[in-house]
C-alpha positions as a printed NumPy array, in Angstrom:
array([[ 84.599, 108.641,  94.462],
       [ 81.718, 107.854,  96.359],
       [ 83.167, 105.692,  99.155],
       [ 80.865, 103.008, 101.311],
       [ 81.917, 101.402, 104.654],
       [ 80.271,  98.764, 106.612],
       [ 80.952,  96.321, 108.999],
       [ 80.018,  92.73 , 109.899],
       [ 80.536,  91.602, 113.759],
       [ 81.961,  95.41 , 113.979],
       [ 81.125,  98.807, 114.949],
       [ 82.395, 100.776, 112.479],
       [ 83.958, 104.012, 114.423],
       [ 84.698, 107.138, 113.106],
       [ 88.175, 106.718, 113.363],
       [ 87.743, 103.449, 111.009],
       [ 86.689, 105.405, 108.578],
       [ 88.757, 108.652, 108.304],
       [ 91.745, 105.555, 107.738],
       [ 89.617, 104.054, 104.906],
       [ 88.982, 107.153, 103.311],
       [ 92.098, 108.218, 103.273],
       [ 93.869, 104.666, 102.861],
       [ 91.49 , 104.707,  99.58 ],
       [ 91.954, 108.22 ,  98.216],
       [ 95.703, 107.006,  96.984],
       [ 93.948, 104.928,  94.292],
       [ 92.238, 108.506,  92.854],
       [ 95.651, 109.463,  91.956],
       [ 96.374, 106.674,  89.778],
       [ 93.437, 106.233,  88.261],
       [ 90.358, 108.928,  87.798],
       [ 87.677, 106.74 ,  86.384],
       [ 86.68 , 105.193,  89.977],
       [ 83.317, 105.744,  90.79 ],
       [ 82.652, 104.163,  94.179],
       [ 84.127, 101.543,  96.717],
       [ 81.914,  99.354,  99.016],
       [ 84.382,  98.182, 102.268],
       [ 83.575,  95.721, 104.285],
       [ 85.468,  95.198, 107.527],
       [ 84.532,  92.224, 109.627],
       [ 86.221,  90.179, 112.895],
       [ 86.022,  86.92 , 113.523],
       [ 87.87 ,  85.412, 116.595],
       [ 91.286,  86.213, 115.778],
       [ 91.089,  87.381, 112.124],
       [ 90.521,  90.899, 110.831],
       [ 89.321,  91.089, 107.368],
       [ 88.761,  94.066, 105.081],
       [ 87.37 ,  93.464, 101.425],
       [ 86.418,  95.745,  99.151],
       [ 84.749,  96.038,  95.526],
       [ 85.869,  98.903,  93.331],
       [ 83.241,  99.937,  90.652],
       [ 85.701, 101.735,  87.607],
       [ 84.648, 102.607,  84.101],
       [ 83.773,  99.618,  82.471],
       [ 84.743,  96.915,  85.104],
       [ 85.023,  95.86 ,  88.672],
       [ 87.868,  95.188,  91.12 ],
       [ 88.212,  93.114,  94.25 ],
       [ 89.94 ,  92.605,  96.606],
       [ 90.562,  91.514, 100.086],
       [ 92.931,  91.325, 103.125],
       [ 93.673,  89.076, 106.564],
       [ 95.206,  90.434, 109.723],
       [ 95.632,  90.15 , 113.445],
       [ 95.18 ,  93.675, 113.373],
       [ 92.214,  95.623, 111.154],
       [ 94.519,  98.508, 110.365],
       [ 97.136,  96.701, 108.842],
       [ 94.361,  94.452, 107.36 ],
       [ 93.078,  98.3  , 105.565],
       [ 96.814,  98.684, 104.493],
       [ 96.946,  95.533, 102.967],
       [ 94.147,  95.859, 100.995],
       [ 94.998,  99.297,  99.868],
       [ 98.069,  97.598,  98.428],
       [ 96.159,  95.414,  96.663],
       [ 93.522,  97.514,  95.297],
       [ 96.721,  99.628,  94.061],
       [ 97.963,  97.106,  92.336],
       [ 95.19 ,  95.857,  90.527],
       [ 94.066,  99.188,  89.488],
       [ 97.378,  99.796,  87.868],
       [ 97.306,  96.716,  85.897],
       [ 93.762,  97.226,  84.574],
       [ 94.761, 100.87 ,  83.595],
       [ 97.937,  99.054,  81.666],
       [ 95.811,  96.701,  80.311],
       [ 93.383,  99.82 ,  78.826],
       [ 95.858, 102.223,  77.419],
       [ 97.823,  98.64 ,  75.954],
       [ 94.726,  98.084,  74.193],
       [ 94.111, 101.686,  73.328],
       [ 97.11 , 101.962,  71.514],
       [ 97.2  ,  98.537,  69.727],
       [ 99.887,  96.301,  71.995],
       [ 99.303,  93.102,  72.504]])
């Protein structure tokens, strides 16, 4: 998985991203058609936000986070990325085997 981090009103250390990338390599294990991310992790004021877009065979998936903190913010949306993952892949192999 090619794996792209940027930041908006943020320097985005190395430590930042060592945590995404290995916040994000979970979703790898549930899924192997991922072929990149694009993060975004911005502040503003009070609020850390991390969004991200997943690119995976055939469509997209996005998702995004609040926080007062931008690690917990990264965990969040790792849990949603997670999930959403793992209902497109039930949605495929439902539809791959003729459930409705």
């Amino acid at each position: 998985m090619q794996l792209n981090i940027s930041g908006h009103h943020i320097d985005v250390t190395d430590a930042l991203k060592s945590y995404v990338t290995e916040k994000l390599q979970r979703l790898e294990r549930h899924y192997d058609h991922i072929t990149n991310a694009h993060v975004i992790l911005s502040v503003d004021k009070l609020k850390q936000r991390a969004e991200a877009t997943v690119h995976i065979s055939g469509a997209e998936v996005f998702a995004d986070a609040d926080c007062a903190d931008l690690y917990a913010a990264i965990d969040k949306l790792a849990d949603k990325l997670d999930r959403r993952i793992l209902k497109y892949k039930e949605k495929t192999v439902d539809r791959h085997h003729g459930r409705h």
